[in-house]
C-alpha positions as CSV (number, residue, x, y, z in Angstrom):
1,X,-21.3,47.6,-8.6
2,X,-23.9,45.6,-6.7
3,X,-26.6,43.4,-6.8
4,X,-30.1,44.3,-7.4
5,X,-33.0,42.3,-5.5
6,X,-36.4,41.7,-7.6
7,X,-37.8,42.1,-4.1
8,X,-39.4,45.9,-3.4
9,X,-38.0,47.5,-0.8
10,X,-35.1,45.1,-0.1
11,X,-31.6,46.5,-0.1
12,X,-29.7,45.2,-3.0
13,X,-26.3,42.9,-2.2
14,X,-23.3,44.4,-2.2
15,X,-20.1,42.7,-3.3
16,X,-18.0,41.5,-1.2
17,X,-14.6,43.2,-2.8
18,X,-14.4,46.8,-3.0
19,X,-15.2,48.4,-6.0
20,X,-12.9,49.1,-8.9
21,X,-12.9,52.2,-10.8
22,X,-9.6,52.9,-11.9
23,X,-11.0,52.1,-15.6
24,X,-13.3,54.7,-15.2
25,X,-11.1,57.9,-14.2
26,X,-8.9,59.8,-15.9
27,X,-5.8,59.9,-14.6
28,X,-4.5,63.3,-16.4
29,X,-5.3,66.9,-15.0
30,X,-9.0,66.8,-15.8
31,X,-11.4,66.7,-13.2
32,X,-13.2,63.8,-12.0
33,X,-16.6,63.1,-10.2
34,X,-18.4,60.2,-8.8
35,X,-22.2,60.4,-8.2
36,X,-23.3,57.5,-5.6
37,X,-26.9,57.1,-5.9
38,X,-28.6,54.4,-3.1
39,X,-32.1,54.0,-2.1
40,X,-33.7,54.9,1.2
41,X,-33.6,51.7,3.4
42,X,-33.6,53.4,6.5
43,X,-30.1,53.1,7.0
44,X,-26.8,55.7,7.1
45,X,-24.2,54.8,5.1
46,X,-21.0,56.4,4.0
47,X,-18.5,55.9,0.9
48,X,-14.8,56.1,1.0
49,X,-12.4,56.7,-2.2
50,X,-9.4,55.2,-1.6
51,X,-6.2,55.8,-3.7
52,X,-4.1,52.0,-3.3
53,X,-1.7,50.2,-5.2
54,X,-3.0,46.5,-5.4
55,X,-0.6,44.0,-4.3
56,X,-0.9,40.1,-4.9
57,X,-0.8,37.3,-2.2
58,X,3.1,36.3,-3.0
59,X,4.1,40.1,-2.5
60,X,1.9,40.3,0.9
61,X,3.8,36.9,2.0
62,X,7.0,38.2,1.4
63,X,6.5,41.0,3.0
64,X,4.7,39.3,6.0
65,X,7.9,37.1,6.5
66,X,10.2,40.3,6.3
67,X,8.7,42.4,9.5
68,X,6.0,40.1,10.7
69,X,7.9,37.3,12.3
70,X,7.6,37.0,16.1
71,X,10.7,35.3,18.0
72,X,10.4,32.0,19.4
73,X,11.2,33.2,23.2
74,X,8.3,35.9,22.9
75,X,5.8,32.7,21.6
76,X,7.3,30.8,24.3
77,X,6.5,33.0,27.2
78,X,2.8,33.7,25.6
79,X,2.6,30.2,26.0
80,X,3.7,30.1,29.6
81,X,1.4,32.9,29.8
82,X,-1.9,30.4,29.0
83,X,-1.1,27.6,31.1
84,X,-0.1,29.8,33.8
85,X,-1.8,28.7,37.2
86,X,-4.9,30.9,38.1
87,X,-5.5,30.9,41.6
88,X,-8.7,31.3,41.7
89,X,-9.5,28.4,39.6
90,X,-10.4,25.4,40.6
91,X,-8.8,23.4,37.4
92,X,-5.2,23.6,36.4
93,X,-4.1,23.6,33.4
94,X,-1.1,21.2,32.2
95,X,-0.8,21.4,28.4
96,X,-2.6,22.5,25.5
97,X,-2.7,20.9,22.2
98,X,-2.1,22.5,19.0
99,X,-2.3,20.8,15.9
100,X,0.2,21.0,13.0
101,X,-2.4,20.7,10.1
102,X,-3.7,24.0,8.6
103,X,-7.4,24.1,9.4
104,X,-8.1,25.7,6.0
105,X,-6.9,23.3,3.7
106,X,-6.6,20.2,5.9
107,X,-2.0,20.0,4.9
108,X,0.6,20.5,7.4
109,X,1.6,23.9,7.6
110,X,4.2,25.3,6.3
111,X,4.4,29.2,7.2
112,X,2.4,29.1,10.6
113,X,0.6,32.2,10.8
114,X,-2.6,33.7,13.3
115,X,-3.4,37.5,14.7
116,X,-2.2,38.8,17.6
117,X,-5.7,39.8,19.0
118,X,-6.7,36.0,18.5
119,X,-6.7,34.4,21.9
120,X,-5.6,30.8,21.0
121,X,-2.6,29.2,20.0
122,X,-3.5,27.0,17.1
123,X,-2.5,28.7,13.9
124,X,-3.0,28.7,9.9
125,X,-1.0,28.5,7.0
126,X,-0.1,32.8,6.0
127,X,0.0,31.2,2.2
128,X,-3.4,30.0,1.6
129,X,-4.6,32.7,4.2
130,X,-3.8,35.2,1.9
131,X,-4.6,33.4,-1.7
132,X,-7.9,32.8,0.1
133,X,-8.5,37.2,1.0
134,X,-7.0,37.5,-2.3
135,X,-10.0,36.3,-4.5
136,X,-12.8,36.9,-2.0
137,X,-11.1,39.5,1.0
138,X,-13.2,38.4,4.5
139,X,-10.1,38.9,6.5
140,X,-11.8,36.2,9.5
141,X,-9.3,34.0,11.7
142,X,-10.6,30.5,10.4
143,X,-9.8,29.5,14.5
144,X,-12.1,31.2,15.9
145,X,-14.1,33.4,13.2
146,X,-12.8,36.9,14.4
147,X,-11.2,39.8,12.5
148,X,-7.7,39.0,11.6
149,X,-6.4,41.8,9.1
150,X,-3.4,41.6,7.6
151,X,-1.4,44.5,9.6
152,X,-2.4,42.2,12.8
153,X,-1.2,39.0,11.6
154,X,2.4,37.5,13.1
155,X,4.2,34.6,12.1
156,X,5.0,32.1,15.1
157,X,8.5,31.9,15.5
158,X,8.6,29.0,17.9
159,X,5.9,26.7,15.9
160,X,8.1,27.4,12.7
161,X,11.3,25.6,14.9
162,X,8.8,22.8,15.8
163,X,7.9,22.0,12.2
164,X,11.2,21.4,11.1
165,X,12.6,19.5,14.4
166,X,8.6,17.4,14.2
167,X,8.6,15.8,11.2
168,X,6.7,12.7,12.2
169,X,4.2,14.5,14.2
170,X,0.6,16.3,12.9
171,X,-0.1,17.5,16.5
172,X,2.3,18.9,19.4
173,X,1.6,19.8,23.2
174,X,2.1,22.6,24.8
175,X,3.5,22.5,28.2
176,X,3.5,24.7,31.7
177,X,7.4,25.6,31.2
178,X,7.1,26.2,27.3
179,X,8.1,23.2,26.1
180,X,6.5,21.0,23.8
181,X,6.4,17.2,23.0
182,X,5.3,15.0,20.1
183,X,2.0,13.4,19.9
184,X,1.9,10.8,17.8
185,X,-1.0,8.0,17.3
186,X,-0.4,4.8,18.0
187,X,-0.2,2.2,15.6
188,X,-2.1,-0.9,15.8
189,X,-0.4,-4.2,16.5
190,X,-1.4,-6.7,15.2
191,X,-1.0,-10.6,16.3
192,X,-0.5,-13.3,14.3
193,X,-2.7,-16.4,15.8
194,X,-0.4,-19.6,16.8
195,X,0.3,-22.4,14.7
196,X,0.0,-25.9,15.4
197,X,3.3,-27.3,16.2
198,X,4.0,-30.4,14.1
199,X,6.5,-33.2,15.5
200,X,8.5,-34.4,13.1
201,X,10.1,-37.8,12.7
202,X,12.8,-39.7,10.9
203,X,11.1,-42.0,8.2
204,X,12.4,-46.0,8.1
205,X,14.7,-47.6,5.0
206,X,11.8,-47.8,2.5
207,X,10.6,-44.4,3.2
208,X,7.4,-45.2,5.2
209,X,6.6,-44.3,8.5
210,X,6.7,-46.6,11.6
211,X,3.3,-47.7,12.4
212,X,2.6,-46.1,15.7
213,X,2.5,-47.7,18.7
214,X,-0.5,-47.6,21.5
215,X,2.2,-47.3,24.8
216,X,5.7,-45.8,24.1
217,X,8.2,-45.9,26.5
218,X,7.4,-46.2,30.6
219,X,4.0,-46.7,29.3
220,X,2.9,-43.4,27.9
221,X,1.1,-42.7,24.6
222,X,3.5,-42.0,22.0
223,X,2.5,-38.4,19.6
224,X,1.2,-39.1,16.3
225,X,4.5,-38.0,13.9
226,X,3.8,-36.6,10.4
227,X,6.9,-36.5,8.3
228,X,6.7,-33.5,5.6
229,X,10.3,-34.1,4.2
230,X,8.4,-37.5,2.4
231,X,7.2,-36.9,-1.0
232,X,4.5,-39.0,-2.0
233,X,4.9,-38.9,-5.7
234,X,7.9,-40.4,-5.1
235,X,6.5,-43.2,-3.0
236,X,3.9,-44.2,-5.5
237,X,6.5,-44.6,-8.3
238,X,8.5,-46.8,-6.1
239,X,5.3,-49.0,-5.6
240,X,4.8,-49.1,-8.8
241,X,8.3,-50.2,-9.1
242,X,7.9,-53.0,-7.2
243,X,4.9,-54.0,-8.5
244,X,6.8,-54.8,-12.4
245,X,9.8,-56.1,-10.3
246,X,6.9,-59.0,-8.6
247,X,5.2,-59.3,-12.3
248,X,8.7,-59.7,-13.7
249,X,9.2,-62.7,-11.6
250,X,6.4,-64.2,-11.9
251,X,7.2,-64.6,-15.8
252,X,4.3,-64.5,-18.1
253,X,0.8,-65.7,-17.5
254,X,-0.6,-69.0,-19.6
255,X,-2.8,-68.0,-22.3
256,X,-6.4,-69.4,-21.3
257,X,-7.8,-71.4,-24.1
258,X,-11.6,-71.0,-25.1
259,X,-13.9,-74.2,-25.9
260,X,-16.5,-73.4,-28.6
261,X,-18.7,-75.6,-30.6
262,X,-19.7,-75.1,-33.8
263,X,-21.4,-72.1,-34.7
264,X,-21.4,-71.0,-31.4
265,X,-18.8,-68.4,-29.9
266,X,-18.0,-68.2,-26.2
267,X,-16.5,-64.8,-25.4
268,X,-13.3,-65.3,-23.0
């Protein structure tokens, strides 16, 4: 039941979970006895026999949501409670943030649970709480690292409303009259940088562009114009075009004749 140290004179490690020995009684009539031995470490100690009947983390849930839940005007005046004024402090206090992420397992909460000897508002999820004591029982408030047993722990009431009206949200504040708000981060925005404007202009009969002019009208300079409705494949096959239409015209070009003497060739 523990864990011996290869050390002299060091006190073994104990485990963590109490230890089981219902394997090793006998539950008829007969009579049973335990012999604890432990070395001399210059300690007291004392050993307890407990007779329990082990329970498993959905039964302690179910049983938490049953008698354990506190109502949402009680949680409301604790909270008035906090951020009441203290006069004889110098700083006020207007709200308090709590956050709607469990701080064990980093996921929004779901049953928001914390022990009524803890001093903050900020609470954990009561399921993986209990899974957690359930393999390895520490029973310690993962807020602030104090005791939280099971017979103190409470189910908030009023951050149980909030989680179902605050969808959107992973963090709420607290305010002076016990009401609460939203916080929610703010997105970036992001710009798109300005385009060039174009000015765009009616193209002549043959498809082509006016040649621009150095002085417009009342002697100004007129704005280059670009016209993107032209295509210019379609251009160069009406060049083209008009290119067999002149050769066509023309007719065909005389055959030049080459002069060569004998046994001589003159390429043409």
């Amino acid at each position: 039941g523990y864990y011996p140290s290869n050390k002299p004179g060091v006190e073994p490690k104990r485990p963590c979970r109490p230890i089981n020995l219902t394997h090793l009684m006998y539950l008829s009539a007969a009579t049973n006895r335990i012999t604890v031995t432990w070395g001399n470490y210059g300690k007291s100690y004392s050993v307890g026999l407990y007779l329990v009947r082990q329970m498993t983390s959905a039964e302690l849930l179910q049983r938490l949501k049953t008698i354990g839940i506190k109502h949402p005007e009680l949680c409301k005046a604790l909270v008035k409670e906090k951020l009441r004024l203290d006069p004889d402090s110098e700083i006020a206090t207007t709200g308090v943030r709590v956050s709607l992420i469990c701080p064990l397992v980093k996921m929004r909460l779901s049953v928001p649970c914390r022990a009524e000897t803890c001093a903050h508002l900020q609470c954990f999820d009561a399921v993986f709480y209990l899974q957690m004591n359930e393999k390895k029982p520490t029973w310690m408030c993962p807020v602030c690292d104090k005791p939280a047993p099971y017979d103190q722990l409470i189910i908030d009431g009023l951050l149980s409303k909030i989680l179902t009206e605050c969808e959107d949200a992973d963090e709420i504040e607290y305010l002076v009259d016990g009401s609460w708000c939203p916080i929610r981060a703010e997105k970036e925005r992001s710009c798109s940088p300005q385009c060039p404007i174009l000015v765009l202009g009616s193209s002549d009969v043959n498809g082509l562009l006016p040649p621009p002019n150095g002085n417009g009208e009342n002697g100004k300079a007129t704005a280059d114009v670009v016209d993107l409705t032209l295509d210019s494949s379609s251009s160069e096959e009406e060049e083209e075009e008009d290119e067999e239409e002149d050769d066509d015209d023309e007719g065909p070009q005389p055959k030049r004749r080459c002069s060569y003497e004998k046994g001589l060739v003159s390429a043409c």
